[in-house]
C-alpha positions as CSV (number, residue, x, y, z in Angstrom):
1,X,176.0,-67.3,-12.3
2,X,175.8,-63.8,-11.2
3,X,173.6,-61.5,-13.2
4,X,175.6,-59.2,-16.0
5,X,175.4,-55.4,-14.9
6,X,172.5,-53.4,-16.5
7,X,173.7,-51.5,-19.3
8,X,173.9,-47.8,-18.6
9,X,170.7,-45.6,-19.8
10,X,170.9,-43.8,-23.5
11,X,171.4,-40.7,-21.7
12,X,173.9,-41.5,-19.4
13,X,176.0,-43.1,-22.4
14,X,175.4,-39.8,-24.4
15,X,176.8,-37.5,-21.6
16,X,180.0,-40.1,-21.0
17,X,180.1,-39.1,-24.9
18,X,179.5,-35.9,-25.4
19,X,182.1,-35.1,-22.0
20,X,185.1,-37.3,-24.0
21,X,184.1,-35.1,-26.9
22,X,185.1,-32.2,-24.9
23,X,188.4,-33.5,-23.4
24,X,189.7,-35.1,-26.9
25,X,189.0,-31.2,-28.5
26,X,190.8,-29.5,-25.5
27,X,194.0,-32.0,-25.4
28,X,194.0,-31.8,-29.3
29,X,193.9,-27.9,-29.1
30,X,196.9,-27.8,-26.7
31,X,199.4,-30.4,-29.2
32,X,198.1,-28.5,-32.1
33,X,200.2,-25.2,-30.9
34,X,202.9,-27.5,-30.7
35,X,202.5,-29.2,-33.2
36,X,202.2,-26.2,-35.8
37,X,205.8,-25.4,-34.4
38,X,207.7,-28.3,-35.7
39,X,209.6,-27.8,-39.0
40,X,209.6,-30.3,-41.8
41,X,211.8,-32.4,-41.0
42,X,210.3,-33.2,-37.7
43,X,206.9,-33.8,-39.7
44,X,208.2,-36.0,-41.8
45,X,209.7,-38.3,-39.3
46,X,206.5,-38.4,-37.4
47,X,204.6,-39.1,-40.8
48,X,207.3,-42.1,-41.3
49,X,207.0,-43.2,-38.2
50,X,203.0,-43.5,-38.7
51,X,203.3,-45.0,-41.7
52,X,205.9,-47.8,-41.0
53,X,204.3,-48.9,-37.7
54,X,201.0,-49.5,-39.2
55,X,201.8,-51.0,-42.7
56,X,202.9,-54.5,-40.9
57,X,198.9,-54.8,-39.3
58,X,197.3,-54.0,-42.5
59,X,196.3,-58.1,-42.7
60,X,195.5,-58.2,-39.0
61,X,193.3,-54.7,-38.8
62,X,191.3,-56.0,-42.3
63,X,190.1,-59.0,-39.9
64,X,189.5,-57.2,-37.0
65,X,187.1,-54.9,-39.9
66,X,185.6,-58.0,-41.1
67,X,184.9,-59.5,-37.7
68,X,183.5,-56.1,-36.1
69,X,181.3,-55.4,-39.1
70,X,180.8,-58.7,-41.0
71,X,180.9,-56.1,-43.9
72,X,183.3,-56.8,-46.9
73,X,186.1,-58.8,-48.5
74,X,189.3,-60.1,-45.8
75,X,191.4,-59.7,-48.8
76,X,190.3,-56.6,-50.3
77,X,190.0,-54.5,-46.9
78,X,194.0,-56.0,-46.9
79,X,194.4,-54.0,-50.2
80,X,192.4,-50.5,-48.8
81,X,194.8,-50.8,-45.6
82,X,197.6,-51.5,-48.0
83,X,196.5,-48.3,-50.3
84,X,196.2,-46.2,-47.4
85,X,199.5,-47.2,-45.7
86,X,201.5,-46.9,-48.9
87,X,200.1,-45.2,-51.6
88,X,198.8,-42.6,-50.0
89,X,202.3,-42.5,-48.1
90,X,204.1,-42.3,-50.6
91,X,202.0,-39.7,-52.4
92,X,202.3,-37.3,-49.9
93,X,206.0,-38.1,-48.4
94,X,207.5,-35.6,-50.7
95,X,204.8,-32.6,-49.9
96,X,206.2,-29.6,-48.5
97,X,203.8,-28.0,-45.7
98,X,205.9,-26.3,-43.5
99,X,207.0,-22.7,-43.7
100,X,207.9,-21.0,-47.4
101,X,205.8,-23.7,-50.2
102,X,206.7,-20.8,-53.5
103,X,207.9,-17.8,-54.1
104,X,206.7,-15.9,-57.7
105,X,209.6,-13.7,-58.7
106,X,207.6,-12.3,-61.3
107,X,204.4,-11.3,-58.9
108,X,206.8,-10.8,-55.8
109,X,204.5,-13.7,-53.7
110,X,205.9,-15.5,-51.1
111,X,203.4,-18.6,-50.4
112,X,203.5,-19.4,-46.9
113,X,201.6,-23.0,-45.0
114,X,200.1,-22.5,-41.9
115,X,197.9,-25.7,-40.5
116,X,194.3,-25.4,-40.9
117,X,193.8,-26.2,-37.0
118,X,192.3,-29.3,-35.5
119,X,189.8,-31.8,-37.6
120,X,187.4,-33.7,-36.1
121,X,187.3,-36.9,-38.1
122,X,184.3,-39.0,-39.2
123,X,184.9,-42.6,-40.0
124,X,182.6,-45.0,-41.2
125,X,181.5,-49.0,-41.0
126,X,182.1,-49.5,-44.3
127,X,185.4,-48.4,-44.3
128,X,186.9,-48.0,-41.7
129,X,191.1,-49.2,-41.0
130,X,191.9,-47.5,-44.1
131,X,189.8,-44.1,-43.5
132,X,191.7,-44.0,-40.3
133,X,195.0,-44.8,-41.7
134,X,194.2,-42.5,-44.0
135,X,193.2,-39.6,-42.2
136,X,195.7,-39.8,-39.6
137,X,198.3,-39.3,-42.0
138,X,197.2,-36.4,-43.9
139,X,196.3,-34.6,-40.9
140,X,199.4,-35.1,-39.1
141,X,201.2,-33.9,-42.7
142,X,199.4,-30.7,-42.6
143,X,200.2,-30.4,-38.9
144,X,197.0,-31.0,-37.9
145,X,195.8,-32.4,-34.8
146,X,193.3,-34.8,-35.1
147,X,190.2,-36.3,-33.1
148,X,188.4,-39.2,-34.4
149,X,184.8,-40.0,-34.1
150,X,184.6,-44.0,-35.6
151,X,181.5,-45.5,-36.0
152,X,179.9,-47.2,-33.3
153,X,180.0,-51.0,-35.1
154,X,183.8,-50.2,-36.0
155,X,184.7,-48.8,-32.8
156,X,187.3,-51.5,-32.1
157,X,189.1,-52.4,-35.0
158,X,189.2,-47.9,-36.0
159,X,190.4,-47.6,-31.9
160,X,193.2,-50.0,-33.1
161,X,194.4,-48.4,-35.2
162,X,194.5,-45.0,-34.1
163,X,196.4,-46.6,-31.5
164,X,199.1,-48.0,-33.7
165,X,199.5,-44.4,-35.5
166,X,199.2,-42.8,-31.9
167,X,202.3,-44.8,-30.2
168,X,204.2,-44.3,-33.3
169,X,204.0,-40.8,-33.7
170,X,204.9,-40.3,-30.0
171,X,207.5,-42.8,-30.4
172,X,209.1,-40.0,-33.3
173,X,208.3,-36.9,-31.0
174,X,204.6,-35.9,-32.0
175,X,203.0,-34.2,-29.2
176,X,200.9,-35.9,-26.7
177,X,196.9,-35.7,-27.3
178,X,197.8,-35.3,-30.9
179,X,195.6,-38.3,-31.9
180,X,192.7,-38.9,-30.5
181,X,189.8,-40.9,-31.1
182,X,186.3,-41.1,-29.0
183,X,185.7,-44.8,-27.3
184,X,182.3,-44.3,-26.0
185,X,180.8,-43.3,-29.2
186,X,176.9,-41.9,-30.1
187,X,175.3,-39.3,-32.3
188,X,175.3,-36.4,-29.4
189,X,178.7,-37.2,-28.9
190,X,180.4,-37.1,-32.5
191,X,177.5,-33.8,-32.7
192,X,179.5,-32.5,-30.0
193,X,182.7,-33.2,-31.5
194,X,182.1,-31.3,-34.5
195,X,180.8,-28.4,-32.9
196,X,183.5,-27.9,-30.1
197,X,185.1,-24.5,-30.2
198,X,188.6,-26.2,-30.3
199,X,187.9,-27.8,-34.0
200,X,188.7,-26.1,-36.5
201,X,187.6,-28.4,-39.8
202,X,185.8,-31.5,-40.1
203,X,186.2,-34.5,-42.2
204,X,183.0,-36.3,-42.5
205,X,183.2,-39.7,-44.2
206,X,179.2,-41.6,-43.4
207,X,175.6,-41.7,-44.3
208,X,174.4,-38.7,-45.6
209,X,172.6,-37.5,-42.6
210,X,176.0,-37.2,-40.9
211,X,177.6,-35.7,-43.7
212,X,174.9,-33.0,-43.5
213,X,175.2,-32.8,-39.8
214,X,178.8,-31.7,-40.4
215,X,177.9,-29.0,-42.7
216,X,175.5,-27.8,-40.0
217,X,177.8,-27.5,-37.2
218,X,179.2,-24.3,-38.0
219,X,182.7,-25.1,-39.2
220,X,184.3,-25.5,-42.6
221,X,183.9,-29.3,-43.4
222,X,184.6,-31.4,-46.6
223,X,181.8,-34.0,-46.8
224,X,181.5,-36.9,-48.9
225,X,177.5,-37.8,-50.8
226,X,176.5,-41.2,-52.0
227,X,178.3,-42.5,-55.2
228,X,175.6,-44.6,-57.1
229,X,178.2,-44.4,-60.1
230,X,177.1,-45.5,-63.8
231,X,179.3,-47.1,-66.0
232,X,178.7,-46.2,-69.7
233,X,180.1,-48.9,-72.4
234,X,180.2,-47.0,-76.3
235,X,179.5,-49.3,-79.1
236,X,183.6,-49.1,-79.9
237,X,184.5,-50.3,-76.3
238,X,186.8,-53.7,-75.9
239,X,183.9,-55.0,-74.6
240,X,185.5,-58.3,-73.0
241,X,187.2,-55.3,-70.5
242,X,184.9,-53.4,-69.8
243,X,182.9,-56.8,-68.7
244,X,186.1,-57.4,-66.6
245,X,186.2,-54.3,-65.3
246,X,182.6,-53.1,-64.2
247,X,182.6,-56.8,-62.4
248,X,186.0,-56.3,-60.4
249,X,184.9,-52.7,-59.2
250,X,181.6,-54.1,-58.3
251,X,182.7,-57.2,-56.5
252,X,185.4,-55.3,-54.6
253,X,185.2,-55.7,-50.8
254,X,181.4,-56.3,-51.9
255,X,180.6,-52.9,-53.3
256,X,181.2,-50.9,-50.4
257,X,183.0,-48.5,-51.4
258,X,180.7,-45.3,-52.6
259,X,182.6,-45.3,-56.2
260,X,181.7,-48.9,-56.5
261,X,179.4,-49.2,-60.4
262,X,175.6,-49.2,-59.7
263,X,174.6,-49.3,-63.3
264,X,175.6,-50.9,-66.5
265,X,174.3,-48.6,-69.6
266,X,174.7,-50.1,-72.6
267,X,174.7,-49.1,-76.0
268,X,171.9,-51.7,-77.9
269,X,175.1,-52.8,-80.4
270,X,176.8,-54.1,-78.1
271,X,174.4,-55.2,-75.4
272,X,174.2,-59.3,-76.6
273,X,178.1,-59.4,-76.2
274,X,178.2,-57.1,-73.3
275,X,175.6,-59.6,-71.5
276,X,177.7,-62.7,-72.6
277,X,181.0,-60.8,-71.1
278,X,179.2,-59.9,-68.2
279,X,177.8,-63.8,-68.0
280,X,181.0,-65.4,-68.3
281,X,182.7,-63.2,-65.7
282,X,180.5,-64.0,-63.1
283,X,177.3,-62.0,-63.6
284,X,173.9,-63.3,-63.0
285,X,170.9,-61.6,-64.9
286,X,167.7,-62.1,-62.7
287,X,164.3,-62.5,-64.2
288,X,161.8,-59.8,-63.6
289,X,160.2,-61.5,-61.1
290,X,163.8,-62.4,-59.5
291,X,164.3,-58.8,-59.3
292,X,161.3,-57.7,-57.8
293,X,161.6,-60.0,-55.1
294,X,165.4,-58.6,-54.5
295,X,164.4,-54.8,-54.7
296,X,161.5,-55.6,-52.0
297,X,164.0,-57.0,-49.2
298,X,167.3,-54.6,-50.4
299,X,165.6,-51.2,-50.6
300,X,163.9,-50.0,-47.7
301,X,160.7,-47.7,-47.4
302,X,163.7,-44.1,-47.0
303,X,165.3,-45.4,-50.2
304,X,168.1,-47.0,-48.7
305,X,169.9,-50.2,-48.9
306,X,169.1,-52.5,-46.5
307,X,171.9,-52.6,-43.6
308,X,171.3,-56.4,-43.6
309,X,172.3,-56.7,-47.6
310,X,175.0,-54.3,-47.4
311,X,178.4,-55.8,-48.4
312,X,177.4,-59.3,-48.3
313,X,178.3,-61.6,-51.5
314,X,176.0,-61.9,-54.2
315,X,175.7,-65.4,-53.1
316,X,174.5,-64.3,-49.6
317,X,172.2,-61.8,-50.9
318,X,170.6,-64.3,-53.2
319,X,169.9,-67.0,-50.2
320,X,168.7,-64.3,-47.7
321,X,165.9,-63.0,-50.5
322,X,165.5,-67.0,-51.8
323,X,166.7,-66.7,-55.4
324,X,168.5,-69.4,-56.9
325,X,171.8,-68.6,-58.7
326,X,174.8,-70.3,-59.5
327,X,177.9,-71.0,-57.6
328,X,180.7,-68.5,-58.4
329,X,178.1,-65.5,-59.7
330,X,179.8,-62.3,-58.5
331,X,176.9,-59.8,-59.0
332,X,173.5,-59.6,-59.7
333,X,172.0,-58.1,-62.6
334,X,168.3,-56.5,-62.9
335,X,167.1,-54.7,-65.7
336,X,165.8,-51.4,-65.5
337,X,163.4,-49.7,-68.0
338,X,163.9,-46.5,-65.7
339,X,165.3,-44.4,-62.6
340,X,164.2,-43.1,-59.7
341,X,161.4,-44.4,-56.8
342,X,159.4,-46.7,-59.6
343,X,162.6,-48.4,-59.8
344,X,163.8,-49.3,-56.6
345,X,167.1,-50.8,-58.0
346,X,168.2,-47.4,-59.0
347,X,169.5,-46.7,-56.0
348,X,173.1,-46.6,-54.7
349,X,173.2,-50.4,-53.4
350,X,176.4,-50.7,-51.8
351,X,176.9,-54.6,-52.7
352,X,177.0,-56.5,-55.5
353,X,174.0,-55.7,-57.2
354,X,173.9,-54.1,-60.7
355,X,170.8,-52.5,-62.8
356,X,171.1,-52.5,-66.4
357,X,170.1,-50.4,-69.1
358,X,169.8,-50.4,-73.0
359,X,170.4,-47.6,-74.6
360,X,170.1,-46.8,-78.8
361,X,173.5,-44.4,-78.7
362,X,175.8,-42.4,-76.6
363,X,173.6,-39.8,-76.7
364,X,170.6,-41.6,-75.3
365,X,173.2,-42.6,-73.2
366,X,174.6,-39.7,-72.2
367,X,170.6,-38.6,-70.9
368,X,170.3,-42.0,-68.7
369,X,173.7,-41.8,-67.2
370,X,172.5,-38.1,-65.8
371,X,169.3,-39.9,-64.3
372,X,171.5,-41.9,-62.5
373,X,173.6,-39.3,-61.1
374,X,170.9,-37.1,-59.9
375,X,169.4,-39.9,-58.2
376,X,171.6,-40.1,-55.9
377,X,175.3,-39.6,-57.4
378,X,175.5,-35.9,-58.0
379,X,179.3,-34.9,-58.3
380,X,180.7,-38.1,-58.0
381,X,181.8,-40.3,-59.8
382,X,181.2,-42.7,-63.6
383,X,182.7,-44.7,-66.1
384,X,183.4,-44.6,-69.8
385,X,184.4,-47.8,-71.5
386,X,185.1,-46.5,-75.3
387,X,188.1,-46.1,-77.7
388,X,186.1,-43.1,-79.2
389,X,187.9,-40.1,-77.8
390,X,185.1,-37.5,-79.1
391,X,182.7,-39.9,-77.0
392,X,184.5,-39.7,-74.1
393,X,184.9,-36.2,-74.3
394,X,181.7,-35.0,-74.4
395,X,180.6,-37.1,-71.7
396,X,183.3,-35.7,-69.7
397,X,182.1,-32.3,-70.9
398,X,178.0,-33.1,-70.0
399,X,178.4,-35.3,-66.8
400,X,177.6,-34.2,-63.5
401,X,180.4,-36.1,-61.9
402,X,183.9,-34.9,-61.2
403,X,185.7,-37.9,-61.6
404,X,185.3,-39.4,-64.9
405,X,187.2,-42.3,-65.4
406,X,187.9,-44.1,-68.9
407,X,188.3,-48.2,-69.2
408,X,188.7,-49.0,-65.8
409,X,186.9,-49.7,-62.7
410,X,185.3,-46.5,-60.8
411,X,186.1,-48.3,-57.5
412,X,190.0,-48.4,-58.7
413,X,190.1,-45.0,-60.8
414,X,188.3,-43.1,-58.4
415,X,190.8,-43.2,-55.7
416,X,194.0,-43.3,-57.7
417,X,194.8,-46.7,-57.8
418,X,194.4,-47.5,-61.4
419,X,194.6,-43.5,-62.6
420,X,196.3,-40.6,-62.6
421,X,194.1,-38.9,-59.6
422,X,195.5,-38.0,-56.4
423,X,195.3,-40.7,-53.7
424,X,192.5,-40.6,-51.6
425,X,189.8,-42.1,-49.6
426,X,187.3,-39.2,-49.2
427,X,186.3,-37.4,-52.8
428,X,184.5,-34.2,-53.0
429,X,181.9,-34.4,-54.6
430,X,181.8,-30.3,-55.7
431,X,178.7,-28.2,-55.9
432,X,176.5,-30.7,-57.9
433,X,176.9,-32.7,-54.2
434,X,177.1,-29.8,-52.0
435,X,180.4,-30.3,-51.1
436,X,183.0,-27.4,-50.5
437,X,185.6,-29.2,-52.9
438,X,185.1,-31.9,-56.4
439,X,188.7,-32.8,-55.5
440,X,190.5,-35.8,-53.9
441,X,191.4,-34.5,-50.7
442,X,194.8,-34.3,-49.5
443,X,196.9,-32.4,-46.7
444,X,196.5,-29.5,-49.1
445,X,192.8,-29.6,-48.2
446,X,194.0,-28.9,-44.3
447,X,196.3,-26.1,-45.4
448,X,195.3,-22.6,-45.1
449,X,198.5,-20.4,-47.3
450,X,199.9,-17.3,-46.0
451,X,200.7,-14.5,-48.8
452,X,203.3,-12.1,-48.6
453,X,202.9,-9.7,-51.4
454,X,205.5,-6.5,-52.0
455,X,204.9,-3.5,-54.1
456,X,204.7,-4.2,-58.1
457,X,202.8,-0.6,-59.2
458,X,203.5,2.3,-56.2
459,X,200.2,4.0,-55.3
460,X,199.3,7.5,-56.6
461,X,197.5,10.0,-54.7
462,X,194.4,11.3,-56.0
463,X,194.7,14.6,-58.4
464,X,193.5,17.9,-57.2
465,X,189.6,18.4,-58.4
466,X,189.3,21.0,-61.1
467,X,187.8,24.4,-59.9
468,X,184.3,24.9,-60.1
469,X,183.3,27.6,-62.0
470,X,181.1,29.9,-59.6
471,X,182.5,28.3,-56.3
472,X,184.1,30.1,-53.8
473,X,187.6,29.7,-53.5
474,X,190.8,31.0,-51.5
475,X,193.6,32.2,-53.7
476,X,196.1,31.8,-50.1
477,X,199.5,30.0,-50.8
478,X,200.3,29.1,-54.1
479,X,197.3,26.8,-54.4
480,X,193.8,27.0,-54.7
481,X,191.7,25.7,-52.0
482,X,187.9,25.5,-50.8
483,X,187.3,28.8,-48.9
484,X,186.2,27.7,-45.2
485,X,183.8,29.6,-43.7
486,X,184.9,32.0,-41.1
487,X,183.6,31.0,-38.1
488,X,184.9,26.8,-38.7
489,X,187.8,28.8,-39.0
490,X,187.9,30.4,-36.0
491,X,186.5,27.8,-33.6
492,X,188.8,27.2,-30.9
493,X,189.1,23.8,-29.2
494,X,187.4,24.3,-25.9
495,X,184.1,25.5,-28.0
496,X,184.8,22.4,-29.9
497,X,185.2,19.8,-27.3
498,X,182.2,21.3,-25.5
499,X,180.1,21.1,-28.4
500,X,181.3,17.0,-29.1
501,X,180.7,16.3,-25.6
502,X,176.8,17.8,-26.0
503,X,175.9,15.7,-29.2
504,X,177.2,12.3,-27.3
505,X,174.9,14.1,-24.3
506,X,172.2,13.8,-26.4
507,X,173.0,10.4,-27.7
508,X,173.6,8.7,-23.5
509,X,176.8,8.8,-24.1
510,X,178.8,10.3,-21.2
511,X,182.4,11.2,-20.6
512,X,182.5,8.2,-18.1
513,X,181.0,5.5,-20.2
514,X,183.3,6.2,-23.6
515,X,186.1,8.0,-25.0
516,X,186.1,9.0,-28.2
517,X,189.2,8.2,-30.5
518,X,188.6,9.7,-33.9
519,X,185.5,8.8,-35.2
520,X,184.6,5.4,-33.2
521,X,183.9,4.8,-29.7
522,X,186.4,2.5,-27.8
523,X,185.7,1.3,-24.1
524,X,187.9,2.6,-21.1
525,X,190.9,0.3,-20.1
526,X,190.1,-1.2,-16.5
527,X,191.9,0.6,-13.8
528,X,195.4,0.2,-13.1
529,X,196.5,-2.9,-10.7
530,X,194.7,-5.6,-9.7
531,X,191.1,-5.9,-9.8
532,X,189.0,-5.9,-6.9
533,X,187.9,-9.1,-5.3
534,X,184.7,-10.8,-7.2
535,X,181.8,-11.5,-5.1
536,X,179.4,-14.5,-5.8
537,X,176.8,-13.2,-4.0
538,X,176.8,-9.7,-6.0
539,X,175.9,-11.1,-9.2
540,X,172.2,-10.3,-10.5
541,X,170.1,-12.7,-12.8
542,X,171.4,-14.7,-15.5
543,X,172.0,-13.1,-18.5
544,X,171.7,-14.3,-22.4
545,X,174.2,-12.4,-23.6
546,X,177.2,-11.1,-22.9
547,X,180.3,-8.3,-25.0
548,X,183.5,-7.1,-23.7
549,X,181.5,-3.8,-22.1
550,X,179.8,-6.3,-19.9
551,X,182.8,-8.2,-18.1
552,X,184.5,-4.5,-17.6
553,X,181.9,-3.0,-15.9
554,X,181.5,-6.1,-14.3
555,X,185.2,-6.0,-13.1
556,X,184.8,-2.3,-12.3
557,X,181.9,-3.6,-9.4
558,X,184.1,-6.3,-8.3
559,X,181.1,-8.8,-9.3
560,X,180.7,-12.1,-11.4
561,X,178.0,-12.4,-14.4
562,X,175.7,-15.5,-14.1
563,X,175.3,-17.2,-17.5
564,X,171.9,-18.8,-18.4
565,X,172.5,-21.9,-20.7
566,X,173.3,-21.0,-24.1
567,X,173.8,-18.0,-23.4
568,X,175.6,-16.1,-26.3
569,X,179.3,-14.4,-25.7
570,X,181.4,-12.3,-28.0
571,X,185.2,-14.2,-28.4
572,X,186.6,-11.0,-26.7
573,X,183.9,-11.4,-24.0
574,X,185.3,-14.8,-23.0
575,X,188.9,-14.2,-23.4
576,X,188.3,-11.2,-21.0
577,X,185.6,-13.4,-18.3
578,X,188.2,-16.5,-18.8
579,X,191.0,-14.1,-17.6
580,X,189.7,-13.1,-14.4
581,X,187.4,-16.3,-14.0
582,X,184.3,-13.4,-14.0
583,X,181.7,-16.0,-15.4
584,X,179.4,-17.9,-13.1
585,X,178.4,-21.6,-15.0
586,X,179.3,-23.8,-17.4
587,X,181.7,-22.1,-20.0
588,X,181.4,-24.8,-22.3
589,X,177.7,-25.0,-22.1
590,X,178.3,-21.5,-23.7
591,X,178.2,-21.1,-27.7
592,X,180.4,-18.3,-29.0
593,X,179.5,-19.0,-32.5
594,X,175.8,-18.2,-33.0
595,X,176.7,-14.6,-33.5
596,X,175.7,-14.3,-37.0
């Protein structure tokens, strides 16, 4: 048997990367003018087209997730494909986001879309056919080209489906390069990604790291933190339900979703039924010892779930860690006397793994359900299980989550499934996360909106200023004005151009470096015609930065500037150089953006 070929160095692999980075931004750039030109009509169809082709392979892209990633439920990643496909479909179907979206008669507004540019999508293992599905289609709603970066242990089944979307829209008349999506995938690549010139927002679904490694790259990104969601159940809760319901949202595709419950706190009235409930519905309650065991294999030394653990069954988890539990238990449950790193279980888990805690009221409550958010759930999201509207008010009113979600499961509420909230797979998580946005997003996240705004109050010029007692003052014309001395008054305008000329003398400013237009100093056009002929020899040392002044007078010699790597370039620098190919290296090795 011949031998398999050597796999390609790290670096190698990373430059294959980071160059496909580069080519999906460019071709993405050039369908996004196009793109931006279709009315809504044409939008839509492409949006339909999307949306019917891939709603028939939501069963067969949840295997190929399950299979890639051995993460999650078959049936469950069925019903995230399904959500994406159709309820988010159907949500945004009816959205206008093409030309005039309101007019206020009474303000004399006229709101107008324009398409926020192209988004560099990142989507995640845990997730990832739905994301996709998900992504694509708001995008493409907002008229937004897109490029995707999918995880590297989803890269097939995400590919897949990109391709599905990709066919169909070009099928309804979207323009080619439109969708794209990276197939040699690592960290310097998708860093790449996010940082190419060409993109123009980023939608970062992943591990926190990456999340912050999108708000780093110098573009406007919406970002999504850990969940590690509490679920509050109030001593007037139907307790049986809320039972029911924390178990359902926790057992969902295995917990993976970041909305998925993390913590049970209970008030101490209801606590012996809640455990019963809980029992009978599948929950296991592990000894102390039990848990201690658990907590050392699931959370590793950063604080982090353990990849191996991470949505795997409870039944799974318990025979990796050697804990004995009975057939048919959907979660395990460890009681905690506290949060944060003396209680490893506090953590977001992402799999069927619940702490619990006993509390004497809601207030008490209130206090531990806080812990639990700033340990790593800041913004997101929590339950309330209670029939007490005053309770659930002031927890909505205290919490430092934006979605609050009342008797039902935060994996279902949170996206919209079983609530009111818009339909979405990434949620802001608002300042308390550090995110840009605490809403759902939608295509009106990837909207920019145009104002035209007429008159309403006509502007008044300023009054005359009272005289000044004391002051001198003409009495010429039928108005009083300043007196100006005589000779301002008699200056004539070669003394005066002679004398301008001497203070920009003084300052090395010639006549043949500047003209000066009012107040400011603007750069002499090139000469008329053609320019003459660049020579590569004539070109000097390699410079770090470069303005616009630099690539005229560079024209003006007939000679090409020599850029160093990195080297720094003003936007109207390039567009000039780029004109009359006057830079020497790489110009994408260049960074335009490190200005500030």
């Amino acid at each position: 048997m011949a031998d398999a070929p050597a796999a390609k160095p790290s670096s190698d692999r990373d430059l294959a990367s980071i160059a496909e980075a580069r080519r999906l931004a460019r071709a993405a750039r050039v369908a996004q003018a196009q793109l931006a030109e279709l009315p809504q009509d044409r939008i839509d169809a492409i949006v339909d087209a999307m949306a019917a082709a891939v709603t028939p392979q939501v069963e067969a892209l949840a295997r190929m997730a399950v299979d890639e990633t051995g993460f999650g439920v078959y049936a469950d990643k069925i019903t995230k494909n399904r959500f994406a496909a159709e309820r988010v479909y159907e949500f945004i179907r009816p959205m206008r986001t093409v030309g005039v979206l309101r007019r206020d008669e009474a303000r004399k507004i006229i709101e107008i879309a324009e398409p926020f540019g192209v988004v560099a999508a990142i989507v995640p293992s845990t997730n990832p056919t739905s994301t996709a599905i998900y992504k694509i289609l708001i995008a493409l709603k907002a008229r937004c080209a897109i490029v995707i970066s999918p995880h590297p242990s989803a890269a097939g089944c995400i590919s897949r489906t990109a391709e599905i979307m990709a066919a169909a829209a070009a099928q309804a008349g979207a323009p080619a390069g439109v969708i794209g999506w990276m197939t040699t995938v690592t960290l310097e690549g998708t860093q790449e990604l996010m940082r190419q010139r060409e993109v123009a927002v980023i939608l970062a679904t992943g591990g926190l790291g990456l999340v912050r490694a999108a708000y780093s790259a110098g573009k406007p990104a919406y970002g999504v933190g850990p969940g590690n969601a509490p679920c509050y159940v109030h001593q007037t809760a139907d307790v049986a339900k809320a039972a029911r319901d924390i178990l359902l949202g926790k057992s969902f595709d295995n917990g993976l979703l970041c909305s998925s419950p993390n913590s049970i706190v209970a008030d101490r009235a209801i606590d012996v039924a809640l455990r019963a409930a809980l029992t009978a519905n599948g929950g296991h309650f592990l000894s102390a010892a039990d848990a201690q065991a658990l907590a050392a294999v699931l959370v590793t030394p950063q604080r982090l779930p353990n990849p191996t653990l991470v949505g795997k069954t409870a039944l799974e988890i318990a025979r990796i860690v050697g804990l004995s539990v009975p057939q048919g238990t959907r979660a395990l449950i460890a009681e905690l006397s506290g949060v944060g790193r003396e209680h490893p279980l506090s953590i977001e888990k992402l799999c069927p793994v619940l702490s619990y805690f006993v509390v004497d009221d809601w207030r008490a409550g209130c206090e531990r359900c806080k812990e639990i958010l700033r340990y790593g759930g800041m913004g997101h999201t929590m339950s309330v299980h209670a029939t007490d509207d005053q309770v659930i008010l002031e927890f909505g009113l205290h919490k430092p989550a934006f979605r609050i979600v009342v008797n039902t499961p935060t994996t279902h509420g949170s996206v919209g499934l079983t609530t009111g909230l818009d339909p979405a797979l990434t949620l802001g998580c608002g300042g308390y996360g550090g995110n840009i946005t605490s809403d759902n997003i939608s295509p009106m996240h990837l909207l920019n909106i145009k104002r035209v705004a007429y008159e309403l109050r006509p502007a008044s010029a300023p009054a005359a200023p009272s005289p000044v007692q004391g002051s001198p003052m003409s009495d010429t014309g039928s108005s009083l004005r300043p007196a100006v001395p005589e000779r301002v008054r008699t200056l004539d305008a070669a003394t005066l151009s002679s004398r301008i000329d001497g203070f920009l003398a003084s300052r090395g400013i010639t006549k043949d470096a500047a003209v000066v237009v009012g107040t400011e100093r603007a750069l002499p056009a090139p000469p008329p015609g053609p320019p003459p002929p660049l020579e590569v020899e004539n070109t000097g040392p390699a410079v770090d930065f470069v303005c616009e002044d630099d690539v005229r007078q560079a024209l003006k010699a007939g000679r090409r500037i020599r850029l160093a790597p990195r080297a720094i370039v003003t936007p109207a620098a390039r567009e000039l150089g780029d004109t009359h190919a006057v830079f020497l290296g790489d110009p994408d090795g260049q960074d335009v953006t490190r200005l500030s």
